[in-house]
VOZAGU-910920 format. One record per residue (C-alpha): residue number from 1; residue in one letter; x, y, z. Coordinates in nm, 3 decimals. Each point is the difference from the previous one (the first is absolute). Layout:
pt k: NUM	r: a	c1: X	c2: Y	c3: Z .
...
end
This chain:
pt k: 1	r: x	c1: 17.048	c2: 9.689	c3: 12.992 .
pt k: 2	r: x	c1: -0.100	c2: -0.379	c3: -0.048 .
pt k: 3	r: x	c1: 0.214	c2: -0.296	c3: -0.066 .
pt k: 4	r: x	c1: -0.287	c2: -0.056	c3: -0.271 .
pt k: 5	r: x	c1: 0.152	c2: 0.307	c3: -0.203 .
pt k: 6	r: x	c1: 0.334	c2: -0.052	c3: 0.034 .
pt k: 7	r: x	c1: 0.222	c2: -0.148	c3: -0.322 .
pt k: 8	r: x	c1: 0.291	c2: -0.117	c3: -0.003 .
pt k: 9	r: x	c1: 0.101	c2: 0.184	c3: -0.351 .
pt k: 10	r: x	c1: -0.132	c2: 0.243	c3: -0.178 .
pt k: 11	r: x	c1: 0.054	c2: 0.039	c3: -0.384 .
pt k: 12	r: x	c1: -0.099	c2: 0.346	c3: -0.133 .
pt k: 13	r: x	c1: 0.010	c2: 0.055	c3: -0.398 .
pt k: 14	r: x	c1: -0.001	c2: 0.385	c3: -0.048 .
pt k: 15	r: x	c1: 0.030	c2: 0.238	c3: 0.241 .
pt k: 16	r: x	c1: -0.188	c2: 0.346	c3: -0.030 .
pt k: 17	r: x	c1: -0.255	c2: 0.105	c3: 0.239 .
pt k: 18	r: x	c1: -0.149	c2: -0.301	c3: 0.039 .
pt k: 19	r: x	c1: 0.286	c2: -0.249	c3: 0.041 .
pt k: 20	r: x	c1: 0.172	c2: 0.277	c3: 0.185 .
pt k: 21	r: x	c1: -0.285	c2: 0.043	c3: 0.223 .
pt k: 22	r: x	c1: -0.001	c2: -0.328	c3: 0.070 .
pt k: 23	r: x	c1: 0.345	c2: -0.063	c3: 0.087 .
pt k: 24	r: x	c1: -0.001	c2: 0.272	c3: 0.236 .
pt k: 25	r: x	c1: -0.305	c2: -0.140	c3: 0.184 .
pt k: 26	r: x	c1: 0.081	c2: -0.323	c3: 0.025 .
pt k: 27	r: x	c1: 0.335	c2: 0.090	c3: 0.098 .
pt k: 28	r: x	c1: -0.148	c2: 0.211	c3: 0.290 .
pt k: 29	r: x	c1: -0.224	c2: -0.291	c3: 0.093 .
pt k: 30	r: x	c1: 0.213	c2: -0.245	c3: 0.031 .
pt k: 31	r: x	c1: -0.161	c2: -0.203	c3: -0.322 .
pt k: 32	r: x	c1: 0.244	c2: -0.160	c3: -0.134 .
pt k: 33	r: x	c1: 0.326	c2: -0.168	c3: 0.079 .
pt k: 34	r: x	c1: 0.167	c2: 0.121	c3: -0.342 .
pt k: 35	r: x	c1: -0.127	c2: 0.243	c3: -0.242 .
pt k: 36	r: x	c1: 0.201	c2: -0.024	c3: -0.385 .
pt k: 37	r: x	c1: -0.175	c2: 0.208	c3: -0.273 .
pt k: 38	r: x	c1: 0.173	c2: 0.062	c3: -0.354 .
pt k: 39	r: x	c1: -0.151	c2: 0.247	c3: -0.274 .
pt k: 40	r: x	c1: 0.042	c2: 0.058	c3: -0.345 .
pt k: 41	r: x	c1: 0.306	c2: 0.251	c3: -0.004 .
pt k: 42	r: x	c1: 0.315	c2: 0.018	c3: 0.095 .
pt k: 43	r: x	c1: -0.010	c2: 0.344	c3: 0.139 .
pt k: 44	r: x	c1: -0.336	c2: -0.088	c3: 0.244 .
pt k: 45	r: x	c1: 0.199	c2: -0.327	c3: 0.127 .
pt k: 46	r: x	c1: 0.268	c2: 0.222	c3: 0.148 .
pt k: 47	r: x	c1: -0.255	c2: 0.292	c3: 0.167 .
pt k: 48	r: x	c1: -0.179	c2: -0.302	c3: 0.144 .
pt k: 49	r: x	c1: 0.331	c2: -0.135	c3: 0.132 .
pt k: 50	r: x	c1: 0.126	c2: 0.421	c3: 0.104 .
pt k: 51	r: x	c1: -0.335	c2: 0.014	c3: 0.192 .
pt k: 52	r: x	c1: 0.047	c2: -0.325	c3: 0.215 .
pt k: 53	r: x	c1: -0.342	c2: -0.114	c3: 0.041 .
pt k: 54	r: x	c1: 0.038	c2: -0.353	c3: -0.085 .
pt k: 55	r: x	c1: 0.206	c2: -0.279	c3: 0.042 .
pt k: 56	r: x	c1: 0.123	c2: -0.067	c3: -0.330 .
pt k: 57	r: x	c1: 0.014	c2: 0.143	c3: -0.370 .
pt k: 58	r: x	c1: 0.024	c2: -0.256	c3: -0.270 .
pt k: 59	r: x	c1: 0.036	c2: 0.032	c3: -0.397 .
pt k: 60	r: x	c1: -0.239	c2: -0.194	c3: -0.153 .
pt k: 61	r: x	c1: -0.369	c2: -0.132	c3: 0.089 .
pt k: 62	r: x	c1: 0.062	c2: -0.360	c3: 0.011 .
pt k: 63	r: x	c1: 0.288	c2: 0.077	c3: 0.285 .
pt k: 64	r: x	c1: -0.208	c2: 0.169	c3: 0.212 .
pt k: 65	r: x	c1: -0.308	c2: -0.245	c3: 0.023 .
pt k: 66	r: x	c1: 0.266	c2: -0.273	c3: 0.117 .
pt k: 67	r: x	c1: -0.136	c2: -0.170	c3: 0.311 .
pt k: 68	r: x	c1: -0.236	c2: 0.312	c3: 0.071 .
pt k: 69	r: x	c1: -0.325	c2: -0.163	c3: 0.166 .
pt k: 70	r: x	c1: -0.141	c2: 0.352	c3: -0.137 .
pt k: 71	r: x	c1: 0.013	c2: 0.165	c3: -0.340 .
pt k: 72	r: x	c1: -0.190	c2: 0.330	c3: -0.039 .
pt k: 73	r: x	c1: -0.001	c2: 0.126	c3: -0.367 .
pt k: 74	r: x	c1: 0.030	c2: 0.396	c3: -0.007 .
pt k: 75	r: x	c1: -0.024	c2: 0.073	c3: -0.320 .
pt k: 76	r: x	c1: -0.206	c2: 0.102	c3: -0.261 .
pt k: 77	r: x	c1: -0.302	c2: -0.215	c3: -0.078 .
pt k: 78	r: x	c1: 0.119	c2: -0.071	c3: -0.388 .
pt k: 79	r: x	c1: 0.303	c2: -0.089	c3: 0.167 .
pt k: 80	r: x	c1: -0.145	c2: -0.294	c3: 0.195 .
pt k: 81	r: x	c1: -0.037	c2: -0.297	c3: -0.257 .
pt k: 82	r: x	c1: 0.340	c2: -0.007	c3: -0.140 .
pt k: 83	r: x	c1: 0.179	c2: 0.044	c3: 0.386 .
pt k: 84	r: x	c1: -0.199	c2: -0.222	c3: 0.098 .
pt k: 85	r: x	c1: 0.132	c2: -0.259	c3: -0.318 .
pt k: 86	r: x	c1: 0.311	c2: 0.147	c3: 0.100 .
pt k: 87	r: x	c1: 0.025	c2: -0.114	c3: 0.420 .
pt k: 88	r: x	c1: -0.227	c2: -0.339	c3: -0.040 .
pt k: 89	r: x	c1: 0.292	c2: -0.214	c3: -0.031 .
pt k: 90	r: x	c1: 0.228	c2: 0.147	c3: 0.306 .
pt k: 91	r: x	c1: -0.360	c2: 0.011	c3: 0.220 .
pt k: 92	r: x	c1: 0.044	c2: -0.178	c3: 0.385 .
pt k: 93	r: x	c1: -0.264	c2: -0.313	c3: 0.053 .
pt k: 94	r: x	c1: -0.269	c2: 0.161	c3: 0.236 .
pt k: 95	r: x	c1: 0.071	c2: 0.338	c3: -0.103 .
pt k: 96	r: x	c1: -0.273	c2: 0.285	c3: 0.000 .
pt k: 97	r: x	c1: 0.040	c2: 0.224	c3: -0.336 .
pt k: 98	r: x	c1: -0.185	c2: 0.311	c3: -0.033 .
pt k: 99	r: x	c1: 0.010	c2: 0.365	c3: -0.152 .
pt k: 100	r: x	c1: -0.193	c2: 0.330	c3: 0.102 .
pt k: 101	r: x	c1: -0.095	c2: 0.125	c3: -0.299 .
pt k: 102	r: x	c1: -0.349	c2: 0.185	c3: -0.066 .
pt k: 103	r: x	c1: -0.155	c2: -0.309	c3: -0.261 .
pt k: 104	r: x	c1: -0.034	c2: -0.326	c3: 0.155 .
pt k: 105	r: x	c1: -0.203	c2: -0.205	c3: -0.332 .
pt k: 106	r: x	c1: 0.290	c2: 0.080	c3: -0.221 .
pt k: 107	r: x	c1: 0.271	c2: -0.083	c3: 0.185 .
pt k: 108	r: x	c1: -0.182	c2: -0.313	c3: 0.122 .
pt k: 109	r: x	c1: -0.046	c2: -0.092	c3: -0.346 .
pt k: 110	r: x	c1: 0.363	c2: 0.112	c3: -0.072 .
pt k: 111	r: x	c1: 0.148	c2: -0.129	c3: 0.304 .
pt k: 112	r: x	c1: -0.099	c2: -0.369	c3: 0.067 .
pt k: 113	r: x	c1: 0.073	c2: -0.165	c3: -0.310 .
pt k: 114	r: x	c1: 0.358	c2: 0.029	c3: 0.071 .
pt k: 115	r: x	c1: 0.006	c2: -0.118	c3: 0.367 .
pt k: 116	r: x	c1: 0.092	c2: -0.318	c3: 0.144 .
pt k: 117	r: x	c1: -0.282	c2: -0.181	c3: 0.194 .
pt k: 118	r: x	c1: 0.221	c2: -0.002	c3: 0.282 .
pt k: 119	r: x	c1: -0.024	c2: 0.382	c3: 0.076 .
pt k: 120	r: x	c1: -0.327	c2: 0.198	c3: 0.097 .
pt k: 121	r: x	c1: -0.073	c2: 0.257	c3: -0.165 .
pt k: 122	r: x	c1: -0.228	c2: 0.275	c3: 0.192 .
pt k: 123	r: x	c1: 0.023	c2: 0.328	c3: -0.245 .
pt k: 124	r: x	c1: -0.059	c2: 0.344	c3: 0.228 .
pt k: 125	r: x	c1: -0.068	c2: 0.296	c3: -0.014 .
pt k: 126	r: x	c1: 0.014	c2: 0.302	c3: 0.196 .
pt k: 127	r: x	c1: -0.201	c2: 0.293	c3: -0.016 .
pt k: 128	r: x	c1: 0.272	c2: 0.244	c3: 0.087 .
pt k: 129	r: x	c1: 0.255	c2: 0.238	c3: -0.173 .
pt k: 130	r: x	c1: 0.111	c2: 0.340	c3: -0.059 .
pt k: 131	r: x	c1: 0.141	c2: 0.215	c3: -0.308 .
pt k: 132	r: x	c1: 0.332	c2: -0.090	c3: 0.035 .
pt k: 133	r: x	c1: 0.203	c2: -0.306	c3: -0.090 .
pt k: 134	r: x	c1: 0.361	c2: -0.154	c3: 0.004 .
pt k: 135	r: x	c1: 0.175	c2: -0.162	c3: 0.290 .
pt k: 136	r: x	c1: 0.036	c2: 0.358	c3: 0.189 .
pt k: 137	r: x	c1: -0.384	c2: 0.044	c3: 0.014 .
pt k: 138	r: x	c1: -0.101	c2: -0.312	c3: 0.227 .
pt k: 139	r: x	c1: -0.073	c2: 0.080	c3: 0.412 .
pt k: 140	r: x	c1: -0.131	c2: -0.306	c3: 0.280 .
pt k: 141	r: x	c1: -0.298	c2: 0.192	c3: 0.014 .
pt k: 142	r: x	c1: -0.212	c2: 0.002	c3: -0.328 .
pt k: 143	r: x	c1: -0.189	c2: -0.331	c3: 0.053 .
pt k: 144	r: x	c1: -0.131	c2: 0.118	c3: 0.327 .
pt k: 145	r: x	c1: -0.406	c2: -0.044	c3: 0.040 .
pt k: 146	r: x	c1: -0.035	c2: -0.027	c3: -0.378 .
pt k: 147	r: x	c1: -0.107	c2: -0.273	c3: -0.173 .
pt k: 148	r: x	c1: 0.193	c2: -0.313	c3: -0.148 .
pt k: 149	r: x	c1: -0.182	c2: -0.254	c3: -0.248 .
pt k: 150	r: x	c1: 0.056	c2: -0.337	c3: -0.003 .
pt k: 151	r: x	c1: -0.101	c2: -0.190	c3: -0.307 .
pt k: 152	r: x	c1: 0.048	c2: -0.366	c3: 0.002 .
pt k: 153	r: x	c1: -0.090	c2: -0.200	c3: -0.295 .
pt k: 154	r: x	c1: -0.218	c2: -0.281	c3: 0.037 .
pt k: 155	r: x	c1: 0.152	c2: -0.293	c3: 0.213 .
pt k: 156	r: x	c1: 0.237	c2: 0.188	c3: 0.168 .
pt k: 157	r: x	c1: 0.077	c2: -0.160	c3: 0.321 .
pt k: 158	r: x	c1: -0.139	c2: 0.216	c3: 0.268 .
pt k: 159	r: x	c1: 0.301	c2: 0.007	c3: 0.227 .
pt k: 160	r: x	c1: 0.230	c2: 0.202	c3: -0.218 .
pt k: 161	r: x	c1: -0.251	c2: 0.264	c3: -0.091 .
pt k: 162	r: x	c1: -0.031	c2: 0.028	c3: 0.412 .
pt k: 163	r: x	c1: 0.367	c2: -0.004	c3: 0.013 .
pt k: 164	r: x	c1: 0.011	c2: 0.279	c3: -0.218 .
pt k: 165	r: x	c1: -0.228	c2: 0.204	c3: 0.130 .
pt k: 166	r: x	c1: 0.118	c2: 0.009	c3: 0.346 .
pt k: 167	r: x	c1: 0.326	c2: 0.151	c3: -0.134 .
pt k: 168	r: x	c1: -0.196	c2: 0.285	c3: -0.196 .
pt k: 169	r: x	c1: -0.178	c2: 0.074	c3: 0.326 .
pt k: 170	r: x	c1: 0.313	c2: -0.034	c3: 0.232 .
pt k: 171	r: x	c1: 0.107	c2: 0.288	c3: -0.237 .
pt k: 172	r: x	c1: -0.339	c2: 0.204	c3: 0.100 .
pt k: 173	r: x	c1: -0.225	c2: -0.117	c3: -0.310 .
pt k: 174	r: x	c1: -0.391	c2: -0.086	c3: 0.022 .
pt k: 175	r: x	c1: 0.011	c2: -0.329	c3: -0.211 .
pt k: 176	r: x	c1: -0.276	c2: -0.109	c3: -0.245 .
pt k: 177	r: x	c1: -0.073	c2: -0.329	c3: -0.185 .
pt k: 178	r: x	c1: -0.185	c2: 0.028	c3: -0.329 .
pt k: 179	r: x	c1: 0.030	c2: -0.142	c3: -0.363 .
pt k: 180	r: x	c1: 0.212	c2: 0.116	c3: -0.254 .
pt k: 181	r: x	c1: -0.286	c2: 0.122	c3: -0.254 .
pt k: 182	r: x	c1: -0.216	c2: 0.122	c3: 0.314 .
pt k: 183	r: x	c1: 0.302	c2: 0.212	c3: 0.138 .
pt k: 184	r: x	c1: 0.110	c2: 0.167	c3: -0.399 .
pt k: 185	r: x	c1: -0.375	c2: 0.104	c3: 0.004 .
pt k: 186	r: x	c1: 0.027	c2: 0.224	c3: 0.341 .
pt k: 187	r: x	c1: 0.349	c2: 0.131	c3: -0.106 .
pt k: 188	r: x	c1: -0.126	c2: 0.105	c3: -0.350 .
pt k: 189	r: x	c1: -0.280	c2: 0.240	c3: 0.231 .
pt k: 190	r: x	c1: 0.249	c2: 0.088	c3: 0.261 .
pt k: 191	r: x	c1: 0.327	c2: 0.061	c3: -0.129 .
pt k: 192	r: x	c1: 0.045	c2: -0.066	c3: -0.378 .
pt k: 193	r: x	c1: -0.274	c2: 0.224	c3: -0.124 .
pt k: 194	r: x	c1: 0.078	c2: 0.305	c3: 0.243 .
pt k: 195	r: x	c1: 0.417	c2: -0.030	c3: -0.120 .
pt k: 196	r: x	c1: -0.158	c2: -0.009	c3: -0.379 .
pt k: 197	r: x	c1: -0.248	c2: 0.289	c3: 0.057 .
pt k: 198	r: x	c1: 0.336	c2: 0.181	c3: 0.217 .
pt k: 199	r: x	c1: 0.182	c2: -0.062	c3: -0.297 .
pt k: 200	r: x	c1: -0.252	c2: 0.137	c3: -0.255 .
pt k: 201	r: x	c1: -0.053	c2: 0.307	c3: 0.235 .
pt k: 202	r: x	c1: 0.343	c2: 0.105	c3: 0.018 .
pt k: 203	r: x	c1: 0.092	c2: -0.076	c3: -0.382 .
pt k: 204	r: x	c1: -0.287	c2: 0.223	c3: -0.097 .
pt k: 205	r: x	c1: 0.069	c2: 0.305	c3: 0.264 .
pt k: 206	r: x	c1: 0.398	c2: -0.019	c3: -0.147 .
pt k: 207	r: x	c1: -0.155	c2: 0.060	c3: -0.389 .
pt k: 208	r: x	c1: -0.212	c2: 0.254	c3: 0.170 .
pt k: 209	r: x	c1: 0.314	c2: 0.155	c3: 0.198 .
pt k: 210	r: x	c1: 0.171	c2: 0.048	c3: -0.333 .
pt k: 211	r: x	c1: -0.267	c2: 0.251	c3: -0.096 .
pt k: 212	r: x	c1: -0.039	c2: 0.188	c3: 0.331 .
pt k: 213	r: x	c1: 0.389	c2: 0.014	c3: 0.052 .
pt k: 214	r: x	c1: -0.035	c2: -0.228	c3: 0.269 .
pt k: 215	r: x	c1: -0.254	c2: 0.164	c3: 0.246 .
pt k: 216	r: x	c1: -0.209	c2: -0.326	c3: 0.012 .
pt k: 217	r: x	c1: 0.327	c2: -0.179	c3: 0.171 .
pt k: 218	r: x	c1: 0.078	c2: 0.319	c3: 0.210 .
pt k: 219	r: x	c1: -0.293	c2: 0.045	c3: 0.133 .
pt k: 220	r: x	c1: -0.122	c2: -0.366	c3: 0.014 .
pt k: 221	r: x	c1: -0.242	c2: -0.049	c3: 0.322 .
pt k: 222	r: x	c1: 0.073	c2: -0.270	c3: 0.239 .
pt k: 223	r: x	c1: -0.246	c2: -0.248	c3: -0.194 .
pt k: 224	r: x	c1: 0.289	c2: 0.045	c3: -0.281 .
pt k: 225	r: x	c1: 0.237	c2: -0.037	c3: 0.182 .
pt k: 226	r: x	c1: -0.108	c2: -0.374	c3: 0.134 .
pt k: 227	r: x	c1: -0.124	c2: -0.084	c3: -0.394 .
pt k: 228	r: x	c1: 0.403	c2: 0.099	c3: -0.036 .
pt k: 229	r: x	c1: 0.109	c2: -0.253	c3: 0.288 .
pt k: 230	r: x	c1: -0.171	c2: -0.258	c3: -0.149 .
pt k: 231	r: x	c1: 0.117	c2: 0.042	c3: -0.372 .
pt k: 232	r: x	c1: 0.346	c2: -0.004	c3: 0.100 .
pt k: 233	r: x	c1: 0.001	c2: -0.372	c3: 0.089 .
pt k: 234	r: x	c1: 0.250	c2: -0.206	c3: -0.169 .
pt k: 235	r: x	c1: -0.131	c2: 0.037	c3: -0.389 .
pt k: 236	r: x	c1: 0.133	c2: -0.418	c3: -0.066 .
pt k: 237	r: x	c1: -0.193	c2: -0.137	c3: 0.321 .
pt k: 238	r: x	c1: -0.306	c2: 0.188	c3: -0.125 .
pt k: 239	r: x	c1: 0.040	c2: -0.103	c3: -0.382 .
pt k: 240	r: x	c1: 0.021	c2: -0.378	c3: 0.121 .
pt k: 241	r: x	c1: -0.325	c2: 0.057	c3: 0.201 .
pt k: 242	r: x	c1: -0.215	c2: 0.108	c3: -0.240 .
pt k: 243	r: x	c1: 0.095	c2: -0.255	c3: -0.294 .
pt k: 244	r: x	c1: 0.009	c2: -0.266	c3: 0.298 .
pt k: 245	r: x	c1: -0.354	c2: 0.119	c3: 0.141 .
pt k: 246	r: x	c1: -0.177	c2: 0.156	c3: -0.333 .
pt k: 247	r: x	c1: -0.311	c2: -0.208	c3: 0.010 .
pt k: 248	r: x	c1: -0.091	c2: 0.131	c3: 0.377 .
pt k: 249	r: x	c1: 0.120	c2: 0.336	c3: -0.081 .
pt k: 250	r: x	c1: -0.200	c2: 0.093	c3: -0.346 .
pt k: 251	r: x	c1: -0.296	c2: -0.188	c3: 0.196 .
pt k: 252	r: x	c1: 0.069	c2: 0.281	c3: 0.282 .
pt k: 253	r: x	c1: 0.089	c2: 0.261	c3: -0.266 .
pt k: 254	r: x	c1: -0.348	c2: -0.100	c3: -0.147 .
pt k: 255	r: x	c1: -0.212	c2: 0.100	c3: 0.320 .
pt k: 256	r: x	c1: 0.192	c2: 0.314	c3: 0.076 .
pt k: 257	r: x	c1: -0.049	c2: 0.153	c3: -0.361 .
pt k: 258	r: x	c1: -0.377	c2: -0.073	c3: 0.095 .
pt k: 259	r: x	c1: -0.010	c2: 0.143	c3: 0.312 .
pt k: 260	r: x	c1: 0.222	c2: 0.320	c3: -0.178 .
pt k: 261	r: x	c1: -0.267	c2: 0.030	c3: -0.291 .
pt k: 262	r: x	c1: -0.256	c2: 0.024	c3: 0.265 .
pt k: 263	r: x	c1: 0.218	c2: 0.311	c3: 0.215 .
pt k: 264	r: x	c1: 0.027	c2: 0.134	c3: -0.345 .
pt k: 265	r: x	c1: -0.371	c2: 0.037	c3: -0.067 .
pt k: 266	r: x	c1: -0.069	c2: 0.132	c3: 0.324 .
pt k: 267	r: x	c1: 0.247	c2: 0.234	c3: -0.059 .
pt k: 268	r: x	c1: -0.099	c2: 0.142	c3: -0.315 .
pt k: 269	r: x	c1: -0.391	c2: 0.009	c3: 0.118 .
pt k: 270	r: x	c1: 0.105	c2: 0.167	c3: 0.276 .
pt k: 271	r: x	c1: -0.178	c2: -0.271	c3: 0.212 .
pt k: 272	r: x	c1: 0.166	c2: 0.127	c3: 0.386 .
pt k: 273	r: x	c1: -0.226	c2: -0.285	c3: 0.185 .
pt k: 274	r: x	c1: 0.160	c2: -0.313	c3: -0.198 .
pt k: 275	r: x	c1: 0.368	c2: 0.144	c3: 0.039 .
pt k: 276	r: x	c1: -0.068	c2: 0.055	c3: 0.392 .
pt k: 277	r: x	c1: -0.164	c2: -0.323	c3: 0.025 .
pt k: 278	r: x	c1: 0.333	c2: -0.190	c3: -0.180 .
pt k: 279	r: x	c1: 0.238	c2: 0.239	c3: 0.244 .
pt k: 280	r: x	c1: -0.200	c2: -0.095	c3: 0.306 .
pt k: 281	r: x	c1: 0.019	c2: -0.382	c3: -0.086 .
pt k: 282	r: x	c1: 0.364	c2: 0.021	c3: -0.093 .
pt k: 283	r: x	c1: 0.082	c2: 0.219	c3: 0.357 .
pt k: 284	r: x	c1: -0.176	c2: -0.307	c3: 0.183 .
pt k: 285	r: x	c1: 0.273	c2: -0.286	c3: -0.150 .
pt k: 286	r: x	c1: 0.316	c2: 0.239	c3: 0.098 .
pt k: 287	r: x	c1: -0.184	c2: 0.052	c3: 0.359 .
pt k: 288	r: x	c1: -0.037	c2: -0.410	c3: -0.011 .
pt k: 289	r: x	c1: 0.421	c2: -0.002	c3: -0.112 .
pt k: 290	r: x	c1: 0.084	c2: 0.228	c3: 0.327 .
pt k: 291	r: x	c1: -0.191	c2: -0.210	c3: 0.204 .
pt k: 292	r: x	c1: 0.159	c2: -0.334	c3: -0.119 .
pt k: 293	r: x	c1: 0.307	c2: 0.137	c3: 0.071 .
pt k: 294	r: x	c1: 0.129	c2: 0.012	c3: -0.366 .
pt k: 295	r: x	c1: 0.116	c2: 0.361	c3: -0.015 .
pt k: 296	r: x	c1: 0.256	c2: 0.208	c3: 0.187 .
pt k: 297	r: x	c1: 0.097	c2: 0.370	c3: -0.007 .
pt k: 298	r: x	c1: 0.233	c2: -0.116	c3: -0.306 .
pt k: 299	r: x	c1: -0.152	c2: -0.280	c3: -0.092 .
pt k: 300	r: x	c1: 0.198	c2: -0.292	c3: -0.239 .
pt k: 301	r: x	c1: 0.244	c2: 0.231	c3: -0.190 .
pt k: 302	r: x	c1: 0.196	c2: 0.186	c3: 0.271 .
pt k: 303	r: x	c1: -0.127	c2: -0.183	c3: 0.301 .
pt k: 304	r: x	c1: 0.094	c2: 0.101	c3: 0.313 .
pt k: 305	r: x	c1: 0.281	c2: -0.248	c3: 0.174 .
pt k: 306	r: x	c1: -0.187	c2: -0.179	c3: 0.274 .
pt k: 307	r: x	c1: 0.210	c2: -0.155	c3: 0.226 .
pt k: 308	r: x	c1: 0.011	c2: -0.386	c3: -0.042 .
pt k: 309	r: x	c1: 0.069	c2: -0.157	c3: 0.280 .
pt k: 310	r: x	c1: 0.337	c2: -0.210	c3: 0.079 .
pt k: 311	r: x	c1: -0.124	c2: -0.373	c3: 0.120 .
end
């Protein structure tokens, strides 16, 4: 581990799988001199405090940002504009502030009007997760050799966004720099379209399991299964997203009902050549995934624990 990604203190707001994924791996790697987090119960406070993992549980937002030379928001995206109102005041001269959630124009937008000039602000975000959620469901391991996305807002100074992203890779992450608008455009492809067509899938085979007495979910087929994973991600994250995102996601939505009319013709005119030709194309990019590295026996939700290493 570098001096580069040490801090001194480390403010977390929320702490799920994200925050608590965080804690745990900068805790392992020697990150940070103090980690303090507080959420929004009273009931999470005191698991977070049971489990040990960081330094110090506070009550309120403004408490634990005091004299942290980090704050990560992990919270929902809707979430970000008013916290961020909330902290501004209580915010340490030369801090870095930051968040990891799945829009970056939105909380840009939502984010920087509230915060001092004497803070940077780098927004991240990264591309890793599983089903579950709450303080329990965090491990060292998750950010390991998957992406985390830096978006900096015009002007940022250069050496905090470096700052930050030597800490994201300390904890195992491949870092990227991109704009806001240019990285809610990828994620709309990537990951918010898939959860919303995961979503529609599963809402349609539970009207459907109501007539068959539930042989579509008994007998669901591994495909299923994963459309299942994905739709049981945190329903208020995934609200947030698409009202924060909605632009890049009907734009997305757009294409795919294209490409869907076009299966559906082939379909109905019985047209073999087209549908092998779309299957062939499609087998190539999760070949090209493999390859990259981007996929595991279990990949995202349920991924295997990979040891991290202790620095």
């Amino acid at each position: 581990m570098s001096a580069q990604a040490h801090f001194q203190r480390v403010a977390l707001i929320g702490f799920g799988l994200i925050g608590g994924s965080i804690a745990r791996a900068a805790k392992l790697q020697g990150l940070a001199g103090t980690i303090v987090t507080t959420a929004r119960s009273e009931k999470t406070r005191a698991r977070v405090a049971e489990l040990g993992i960081v330094d110090e549980v506070v009550a309120t937002n403004a408490e634990a940002v005091k004299d942290a030379d980090l704050v990560i928001l992990c919270i929902p995206v809707g979430a970000c504009g008013p916290v961020a109102q909330e902290i501004a005041a209580h915010l340490k001269p030369g801090a870095i502030v930051s968040d990891v959630g799945s829009v970056k124009g939105a909380v840009v937008r939502d984010m920087a009007p509230h915060l001092p000039k004497s803070v940077h602000f780098v927004p991240a975000h990264p591309v890793a997760g599983t089903e579950h959620s709450g303080p329990d469901s965090g491990f060292a391991e998750l950010f390991i050799n998957r992406w985390c996305i830096l978006t900096p807002p015009d002007g940022t100074d250069a050496a905090p966004t470096e700052h930050l992203r030597a800490f994201w890779a300390a904890m195992g992450a491949k870092v990227e720099v991109m704009t806001p608008d240019h990285h809610d455009l990828v994620l709309a492809i990537t990951s918010h379209l898939p959860h919303l067509i995961a979503y529609t899938i599963v809402g349609t085979a539970d009207e459907l399991a109501q007539v068959t007495e539930s042989e579509v979910i008994k007998f669901s087929a591994g495909g299923f299964r994963d459309f299942t994973r994905i739709a049981a991600s945190d329903p208020t994250m995934w609200r947030d997203v698409f009202l924060a995102n909605k632009e890049a996601v009907l734009e997305m939505l757009g294409t795919f009902t294209e490409d869907l009319a076009k299966l559906t013709r082939a379909i109905r005119r019985g047209d073999g050549e087209a549908l092998f030709d779309h299957f062939t194309r499609t087998r190539a990019i999760r070949r090209g995934i493999v390859e990259i590295g981007q996929d595991s026996a279990a990949p995202d939700f349920g991924r295997p624990h990979a040891a991290l290493k202790k620095p």
